[in-house]
N, C-alpha and C positions, 0 to 999 in steps of 0.2 A: 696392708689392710688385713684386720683379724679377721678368719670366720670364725660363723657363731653358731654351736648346734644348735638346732632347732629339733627338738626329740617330741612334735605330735601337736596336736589340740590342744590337748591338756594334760602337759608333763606331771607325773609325779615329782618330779627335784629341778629346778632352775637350770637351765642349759649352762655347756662348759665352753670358755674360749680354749681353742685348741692350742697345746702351745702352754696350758697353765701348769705349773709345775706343782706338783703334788704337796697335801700341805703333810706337813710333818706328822709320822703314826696313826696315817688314814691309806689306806689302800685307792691307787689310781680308779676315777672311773673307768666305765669300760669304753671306746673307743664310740661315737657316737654315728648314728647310722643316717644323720642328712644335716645338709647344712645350707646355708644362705647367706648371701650379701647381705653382711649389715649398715650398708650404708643405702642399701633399696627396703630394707628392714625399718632404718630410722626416719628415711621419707614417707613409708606405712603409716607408723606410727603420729608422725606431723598431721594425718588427717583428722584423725581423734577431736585434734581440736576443735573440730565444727560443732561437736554435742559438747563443751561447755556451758554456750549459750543458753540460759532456762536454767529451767530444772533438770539436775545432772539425774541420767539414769543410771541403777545400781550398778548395774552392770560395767559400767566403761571404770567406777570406782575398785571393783574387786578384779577387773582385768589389770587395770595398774599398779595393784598391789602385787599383782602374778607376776606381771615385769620388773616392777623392783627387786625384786628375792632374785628374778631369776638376772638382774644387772649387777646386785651385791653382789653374788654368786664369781661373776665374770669379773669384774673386778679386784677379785681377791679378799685376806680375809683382814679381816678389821685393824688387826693388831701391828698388823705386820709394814711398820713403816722403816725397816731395814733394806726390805725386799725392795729390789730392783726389777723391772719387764717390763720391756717393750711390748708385751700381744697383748696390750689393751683393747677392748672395744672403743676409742678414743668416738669416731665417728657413729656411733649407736646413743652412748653416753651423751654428745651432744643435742642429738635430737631427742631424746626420751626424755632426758632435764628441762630442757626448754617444752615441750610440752606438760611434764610434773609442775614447774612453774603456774603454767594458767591454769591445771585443772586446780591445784593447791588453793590460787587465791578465791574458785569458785566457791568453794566449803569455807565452813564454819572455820573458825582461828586454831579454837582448839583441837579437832579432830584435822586439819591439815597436818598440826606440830606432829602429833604423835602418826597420822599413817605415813607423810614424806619427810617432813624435815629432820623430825629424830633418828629416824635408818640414814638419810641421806649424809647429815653430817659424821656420824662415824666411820663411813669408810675411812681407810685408809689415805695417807699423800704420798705420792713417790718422793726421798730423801733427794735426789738427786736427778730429777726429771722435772714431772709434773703431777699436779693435782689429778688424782684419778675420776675425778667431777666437774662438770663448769660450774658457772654460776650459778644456774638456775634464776636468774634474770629477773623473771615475772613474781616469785616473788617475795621480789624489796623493791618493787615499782619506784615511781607513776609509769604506769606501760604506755606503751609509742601506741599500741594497736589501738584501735576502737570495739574489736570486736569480743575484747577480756576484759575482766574488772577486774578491780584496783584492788589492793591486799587491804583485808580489816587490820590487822594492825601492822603493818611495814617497820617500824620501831622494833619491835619482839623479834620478829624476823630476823631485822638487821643484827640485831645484842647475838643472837644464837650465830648466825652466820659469821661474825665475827669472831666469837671466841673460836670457833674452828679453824677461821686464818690463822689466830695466834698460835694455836700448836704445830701448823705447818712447817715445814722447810723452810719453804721458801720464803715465811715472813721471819723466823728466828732467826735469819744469818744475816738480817741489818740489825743487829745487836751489834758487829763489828764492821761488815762488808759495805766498803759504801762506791757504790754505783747509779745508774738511773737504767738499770734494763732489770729487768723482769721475766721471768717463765714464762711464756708464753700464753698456756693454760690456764695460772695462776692469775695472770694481767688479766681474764677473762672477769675471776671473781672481781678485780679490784676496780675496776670498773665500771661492774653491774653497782657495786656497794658504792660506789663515788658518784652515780647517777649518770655514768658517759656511756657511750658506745665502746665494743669493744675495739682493741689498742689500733688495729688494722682499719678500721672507718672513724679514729677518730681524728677531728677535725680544732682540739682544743675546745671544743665547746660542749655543754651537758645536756641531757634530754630538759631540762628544768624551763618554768619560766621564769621570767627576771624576778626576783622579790618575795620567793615563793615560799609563804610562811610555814608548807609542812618539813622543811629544813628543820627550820628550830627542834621538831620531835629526835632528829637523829646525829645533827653534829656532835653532840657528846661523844657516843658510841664510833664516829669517824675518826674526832681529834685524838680518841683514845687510841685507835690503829696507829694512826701518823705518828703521834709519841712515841709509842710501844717500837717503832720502826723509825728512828729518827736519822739512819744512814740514807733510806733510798729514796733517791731523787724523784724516783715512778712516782710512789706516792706522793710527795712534796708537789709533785706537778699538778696530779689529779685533785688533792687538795685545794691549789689554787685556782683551778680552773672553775670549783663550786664557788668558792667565794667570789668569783668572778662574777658570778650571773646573781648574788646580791648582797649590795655595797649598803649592810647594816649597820649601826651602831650592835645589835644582839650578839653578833657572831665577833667581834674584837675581843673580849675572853677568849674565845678560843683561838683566834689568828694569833695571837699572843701566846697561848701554851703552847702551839704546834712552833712559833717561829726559837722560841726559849730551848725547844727542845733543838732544833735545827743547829742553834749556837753550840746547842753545849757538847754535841759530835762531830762538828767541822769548824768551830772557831771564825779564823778572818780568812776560811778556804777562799780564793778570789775565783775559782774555779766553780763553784757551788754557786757562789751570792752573785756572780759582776757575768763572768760567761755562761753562766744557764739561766741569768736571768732570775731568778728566785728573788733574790733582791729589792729590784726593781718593780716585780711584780709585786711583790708584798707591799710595796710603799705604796704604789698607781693605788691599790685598792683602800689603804688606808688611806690615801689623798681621798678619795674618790668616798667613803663613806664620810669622811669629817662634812665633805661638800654638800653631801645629799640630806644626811640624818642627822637632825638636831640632836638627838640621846646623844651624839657622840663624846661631847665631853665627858657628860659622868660617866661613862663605860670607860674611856679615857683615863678618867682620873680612879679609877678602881683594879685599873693595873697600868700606874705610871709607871711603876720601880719597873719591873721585868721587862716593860715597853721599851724603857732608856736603854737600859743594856741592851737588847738586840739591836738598837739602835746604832750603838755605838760600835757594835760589832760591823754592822752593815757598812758604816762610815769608812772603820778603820778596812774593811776589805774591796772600799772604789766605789759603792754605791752612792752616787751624790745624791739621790732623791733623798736617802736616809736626814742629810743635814736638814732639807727643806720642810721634812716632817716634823722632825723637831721644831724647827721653829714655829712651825703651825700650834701644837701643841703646847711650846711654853707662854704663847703670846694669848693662849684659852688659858691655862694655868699657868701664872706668872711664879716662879721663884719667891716665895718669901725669903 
């Protein structure tokens, strides 16, 4: 557990995690004169949330911005995504983002961007650890709580919070590594952006309700993660688990980029498609929207070609559902 100076009321310069090593052709601070648990620090801060609700007063806005600088600070400096260190604030970071979260979606969209989500997304990622941020959760909603509202634009959010995954670590090295486990830290983000709980409470299923058309605004921005990452299983899972909760004609475009892309990094893996399931889950929900949603043909018929090949792939690596889709689908579009 890091301590965290705490240098007064109202520090002139953001407090230091002790432990931080000096940045290059700046002179150490000086040795700080008190400190505190930041993890009774970041249960402090969790109360804040009560003055959300209403109209935010200035004050709890310009205190949060004091904490920011002074978490950038502790965190390290921006650029620096070589550096390795463990004496993170890991435990302060979590509760201080999760409450930036709610107060963020309480304000306007555009003054959110620029006081937290523009400093937030540039910190740094550790190259070989973890993300030196969570999620920040609340906001790229729908929130679980009742007592926070919902983000004005969650779309905008999500675009921004995503291209910061793509520079990460941890999402660059499914360019080649293919696994189904995830950084810890990082599963936090992926996650929050896939609409599930995070990895430790989840249960396969999403915060969503079934059919729930504010999907449509941000599957693009998701399919475009999952592509961009088409080794990791994590993702692949979480993907499916949204389209679980709804069996559209809309989203077959995209079930069909995401599965295209799956092919063309693991072929007739039997290990990816037959024993994790992937598969079979892809077909259940393809079954599963032909049955529900009329649109499905033409969505259908507007990405046959790419359809059949993953198709075929699925066949050729043990998926028997794959045959029975086919025939679903040629018997709606017969072969001329």
């Amino acid at each position: 557990m890091a301590d965290v100076a705490f240098l007064g009321t109202a520090p002139a310069s953001p407090p230091q995690v002790t432990g931080w090593p000096a940045r290059e052709g700046k002179i150490p601070a000086a040795p700080p004169d008190a400190y505190v648990d930041e993890q009774r620090l970041g249960a402090l801060v969790g109360h804040l949330v009560l003055f959300t609700a209403g109209r935010i007063p200035p004050w709890l806005v310009s205190l949060t911005n004091h904490l920011l600088a002074w978490t950038i600070d502790a965190n390290g400096p921006a650029d620096d995504d070589d550096e390795d260190n463990d004496n993170l604030p890991r435990d302060w970071n979590r509760d201080f983002f999760d409450f930036v979260g709610v107060l963020a979606v309480a304000l306007p969209h555009d003054e959110a961007v620029t006081m937290f989500i523009e400093p937030i997304i540039k910190l740094a990622m550790m190259p070989s650890t973890r993300q030196r941020h969570p999620s920040c959760a609340g906001l790229i909603g729908p929130r679980s709580r009742s007592d926070t509202k919902n983000p004005e634009k969650p779309a905008e959010i999500r675009a921004l919070l995503a291209e910061r995954m793509k520079r990460s670590w941890n999402y660059r090295r499914f360019d080649h590594e293919k696994t189904f486990t995830c950084e810890s830290h990082a599963g936090d983000t992926w996650t929050a952006m896939f609409y599930q709980p995070p990895f430790f409470m989840s249960s396969g299923r999403t915060i969503l309700p079934s059919n729930w058309p504010g999907l449509d605004m941000t599957v693009k921005i998701l399919t475009d993660l999952v592509t961009g990452a088409p080794t990791s299983g994590a993702m692949a899972v979480l993907f499916l688990n949204l389209l679980d909760t709804s069996p559209r004609a809309a989203l077959i475009p995209f079930a069909v980029e995401a599965a295209s892309a799956w092919t063309t990094a693991y072929a007739t893996d039997t290990n990816f498609w037959s024993e994790r399931d992937i598969g079979s889950r892809l077909c259940s929900w393809l079954g599963r929207t032909i049955s529900e949603d009329s649109a499905s043909p033409e969505k259908i018929e507007d990405v046959r070609g790419p359809l059949f090949k993953c198709l075929d792939v699925l066949v050729r690596s043990g998926v028997s559902q794959a045959s029975e889709i086919e025939g679903r689908i040629t018997a709606m579009h017969p072969i001329a």
